[in-house]
C-alpha positions in Angstrom: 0.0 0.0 0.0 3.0 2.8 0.7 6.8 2.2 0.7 9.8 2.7 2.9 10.3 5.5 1.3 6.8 7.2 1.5 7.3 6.4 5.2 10.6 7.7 5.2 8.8 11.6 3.5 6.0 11.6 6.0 8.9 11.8 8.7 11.0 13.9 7.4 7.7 16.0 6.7 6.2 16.1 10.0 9.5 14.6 12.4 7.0 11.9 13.8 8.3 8.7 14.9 8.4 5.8 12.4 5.8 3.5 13.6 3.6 6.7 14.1 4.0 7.5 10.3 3.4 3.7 9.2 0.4 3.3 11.4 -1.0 7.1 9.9 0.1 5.6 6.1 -2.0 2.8 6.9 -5.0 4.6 8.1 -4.6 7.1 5.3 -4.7 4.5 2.9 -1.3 5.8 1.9 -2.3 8.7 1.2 0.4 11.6 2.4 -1.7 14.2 2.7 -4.2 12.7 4.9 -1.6 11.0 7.1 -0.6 14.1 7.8 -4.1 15.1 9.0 -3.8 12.0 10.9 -1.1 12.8 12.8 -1.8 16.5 13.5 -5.3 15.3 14.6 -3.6 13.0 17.0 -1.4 16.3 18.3 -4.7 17.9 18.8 -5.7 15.0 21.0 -2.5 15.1 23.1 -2.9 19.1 23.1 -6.0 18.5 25.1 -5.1 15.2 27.4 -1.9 17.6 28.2 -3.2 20.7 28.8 -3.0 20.6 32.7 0.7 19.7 32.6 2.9 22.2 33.4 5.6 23.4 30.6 8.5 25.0 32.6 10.9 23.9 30.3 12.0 25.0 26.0 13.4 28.0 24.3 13.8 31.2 24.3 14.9 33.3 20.8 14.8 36.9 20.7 15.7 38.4 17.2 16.4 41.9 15.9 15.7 43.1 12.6 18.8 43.9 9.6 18.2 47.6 10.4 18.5 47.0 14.3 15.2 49.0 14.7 12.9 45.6 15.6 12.7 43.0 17.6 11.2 39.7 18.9 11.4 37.2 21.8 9.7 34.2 21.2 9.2 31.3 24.4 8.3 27.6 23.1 7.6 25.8 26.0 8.0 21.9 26.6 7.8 19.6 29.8 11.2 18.0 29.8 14.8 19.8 29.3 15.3 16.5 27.1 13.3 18.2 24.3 13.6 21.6 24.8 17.9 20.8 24.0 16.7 19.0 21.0 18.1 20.8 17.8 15.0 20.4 15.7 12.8 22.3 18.7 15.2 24.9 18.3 15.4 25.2 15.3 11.7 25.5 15.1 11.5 28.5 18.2 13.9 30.5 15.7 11.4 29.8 12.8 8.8 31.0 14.7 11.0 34.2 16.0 11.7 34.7 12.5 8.3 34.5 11.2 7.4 37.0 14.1 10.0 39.2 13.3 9.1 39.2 9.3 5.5 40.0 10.6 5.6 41.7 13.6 2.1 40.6 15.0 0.2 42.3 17.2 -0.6 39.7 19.8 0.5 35.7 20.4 -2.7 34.9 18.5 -2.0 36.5 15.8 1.6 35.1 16.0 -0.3 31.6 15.9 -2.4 32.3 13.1 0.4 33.3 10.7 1.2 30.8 7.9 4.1 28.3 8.6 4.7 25.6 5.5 1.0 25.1 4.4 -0.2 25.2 7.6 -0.7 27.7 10.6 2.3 28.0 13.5 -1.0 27.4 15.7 -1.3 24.0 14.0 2.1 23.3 13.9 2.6 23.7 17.4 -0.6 21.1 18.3 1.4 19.1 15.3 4.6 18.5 17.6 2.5 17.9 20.7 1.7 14.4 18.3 5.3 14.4 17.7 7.3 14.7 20.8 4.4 13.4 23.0 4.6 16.5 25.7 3.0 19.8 26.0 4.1 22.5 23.9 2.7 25.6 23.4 3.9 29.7 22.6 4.0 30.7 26.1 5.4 34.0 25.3 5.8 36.8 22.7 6.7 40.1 23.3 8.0 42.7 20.5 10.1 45.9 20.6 10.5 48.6 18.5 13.0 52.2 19.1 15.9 53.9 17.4 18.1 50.5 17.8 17.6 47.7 19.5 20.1 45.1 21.1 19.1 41.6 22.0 20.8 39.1 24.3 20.1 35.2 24.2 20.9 33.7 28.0 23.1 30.3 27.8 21.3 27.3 26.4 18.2 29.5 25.1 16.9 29.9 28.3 16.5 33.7 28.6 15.8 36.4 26.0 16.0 39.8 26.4 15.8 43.3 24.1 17.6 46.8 25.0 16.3 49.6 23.2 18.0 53.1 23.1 17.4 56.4 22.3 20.0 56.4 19.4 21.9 54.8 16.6 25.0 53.8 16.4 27.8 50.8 16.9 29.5 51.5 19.6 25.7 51.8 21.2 24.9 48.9 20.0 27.6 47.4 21.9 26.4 49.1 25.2 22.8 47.9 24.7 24.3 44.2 24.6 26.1 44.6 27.9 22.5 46.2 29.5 20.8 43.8 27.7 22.9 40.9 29.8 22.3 43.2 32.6 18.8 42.8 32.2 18.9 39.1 32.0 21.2 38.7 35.4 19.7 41.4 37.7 15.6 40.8 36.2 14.6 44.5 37.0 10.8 45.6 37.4 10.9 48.8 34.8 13.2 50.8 33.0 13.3 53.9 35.7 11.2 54.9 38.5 8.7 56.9 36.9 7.9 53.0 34.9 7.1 51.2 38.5 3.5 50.5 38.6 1.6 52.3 41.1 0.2 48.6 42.8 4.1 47.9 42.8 5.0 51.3 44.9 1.9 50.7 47.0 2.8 47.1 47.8 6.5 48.1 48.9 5.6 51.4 50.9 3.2 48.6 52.9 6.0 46.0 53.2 8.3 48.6 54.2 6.0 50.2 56.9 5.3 46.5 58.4 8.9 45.9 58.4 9.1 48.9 60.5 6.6 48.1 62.9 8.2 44.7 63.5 11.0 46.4 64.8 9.0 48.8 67.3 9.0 51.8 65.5 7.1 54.7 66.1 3.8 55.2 63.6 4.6 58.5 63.3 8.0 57.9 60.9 6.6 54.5 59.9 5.9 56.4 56.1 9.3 58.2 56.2 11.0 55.0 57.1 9.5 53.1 54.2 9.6 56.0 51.6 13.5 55.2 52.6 13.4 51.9 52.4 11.3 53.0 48.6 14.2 53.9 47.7 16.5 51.1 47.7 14.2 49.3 45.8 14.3 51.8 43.2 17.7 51.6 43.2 17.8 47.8 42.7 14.8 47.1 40.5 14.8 50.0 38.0 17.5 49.3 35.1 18.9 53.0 35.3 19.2 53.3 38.4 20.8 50.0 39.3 25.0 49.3 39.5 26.0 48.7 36.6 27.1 44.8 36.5 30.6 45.8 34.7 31.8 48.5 36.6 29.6 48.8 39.9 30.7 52.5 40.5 29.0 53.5 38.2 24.6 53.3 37.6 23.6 52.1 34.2 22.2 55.5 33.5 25.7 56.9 33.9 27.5 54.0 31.9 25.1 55.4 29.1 25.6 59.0 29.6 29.2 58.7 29.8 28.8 57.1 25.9 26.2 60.0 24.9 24.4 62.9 26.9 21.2 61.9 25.2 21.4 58.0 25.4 19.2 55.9 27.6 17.6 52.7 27.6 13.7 53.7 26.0 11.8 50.1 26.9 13.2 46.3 27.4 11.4 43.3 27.2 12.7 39.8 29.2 11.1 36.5 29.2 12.6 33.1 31.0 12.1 30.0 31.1 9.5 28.7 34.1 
């Protein structure tokens, strides 16, 4: 009914295993096409039988335009560390940052409704849930555009981060690559403190005036104390106004001043694995 070597196409079409491809050939009457059905209708099965598993594990790509002026970060996650290593998953979380970046969608479900190989990256995605047997899903897509943009990749894909500044130029560039890394080691909350959400001030001027009271202070500096203690966290949550992680004497607002009066770090985006 099919050959070895019709078996052989339908894997190197969809990366399912062999006997998964012979038993879809079979079922399909050896007919490729529907095979493929087959077996994309038996990742939408797994999708669902899956879904409460938890994905902590996969990739992380972020990609800049030729022109340095956009960029992506795309997060495909998987179950087990086995997988996301895998160099055809990979692989496919650049092809999906690169179809992001060629696109620039609005929103992850629009990412997911673009066209990847005759097919959607939506259906794809529920296509290597068949494949690999684990859930797999986009768990994260964030884009960035400004006057240039630098992107860092963490070790072994497991963090992505963008830098954008306020200006142009390579020796900028190279800058925005160091904050960039910056961003990925010391994970700050917003790009300066004007950028801290008002819950996020809130929440800390309350932790900082229990703290406080835990050690006996009086409530009538209990505010002044935490507006202090407000402070610090500024200074160690907001990107410009944190040490700057190659030369701690200097704050990464002066590393960038000290390159250009007028350059600063305009917006970042940072996604992780977990």
């Amino acid at each position: 009914m099919f050959t070895a070597a019709e078996v052989k196409k339908l894997r190197d079409l969809t990366g399912a295993g062999m006997m998964d491809c012979k038993k879809a050939l079979s079922e399909a009457e050896g007919d490729t096409s529907k095979a493929i059905e087959i077996l994309r209708k038996k990742g939408q099965k797994l999708s669902a039988n899956r879904a409460d598993r938890e994905a902590k594990e996969g990739a992380v790509i972020a990609l800049i335009s030729n022109d340095k002026k956009k960029g992506v970060i795309v997060k495909l996650s998987c179950e087990t560390d086995f997988v996301a290593k895998n160099e055809a998953f990979v692989k496919l979380t650049r092809e999906f940052a690169q179809a992001a970046l060629d696109h620039f969608p609005s929103t992850t479900e629009d990412l997911l409704n673009l066209a990847y190989n005759g097919i959607t990256i939506g259906e794809k995605v529920i296509e290597q849930v068949g494949v690999v047997g684990e859930k797999i899903e986009i768990a994260a897509y964030e884009k960035l555009e400004s006057a240039q943009i630098a992107p860092y990749i963490h070790m072994g894909n497991r963090a992505g981060v963008l830098v954008g500044l306020s200006k142009a130029g390579d020796s900028f560039f190279d800058a925005g690559r160091d904050v960039a890394m910056q961003v990925a080691a010391m994970r700050p909350v917003a790009v300066d403190k004007a950028d801290v959400p008002t819950s996020v001030i809130e929440k800390e001027i309350e932790i900082g005036k229990e703290q406080a009271r835990q050690e006996g202070k009086p409530e009538a500096i209990l505010e002044k104390i935490a507006l202090g203690k407000l402070n610090k966290f500024y200074q160690e949550n907001t990107l410009l106004n944190q040490s700057f992680v190659k030369n701690n004497k200097l704050t990464v607002r002066e590393y960038l001043k000290g390159l250009d009066p007028d350059l600063t770090v305009t917006a970042f985006k940072h996604v992780e694995l977990g």
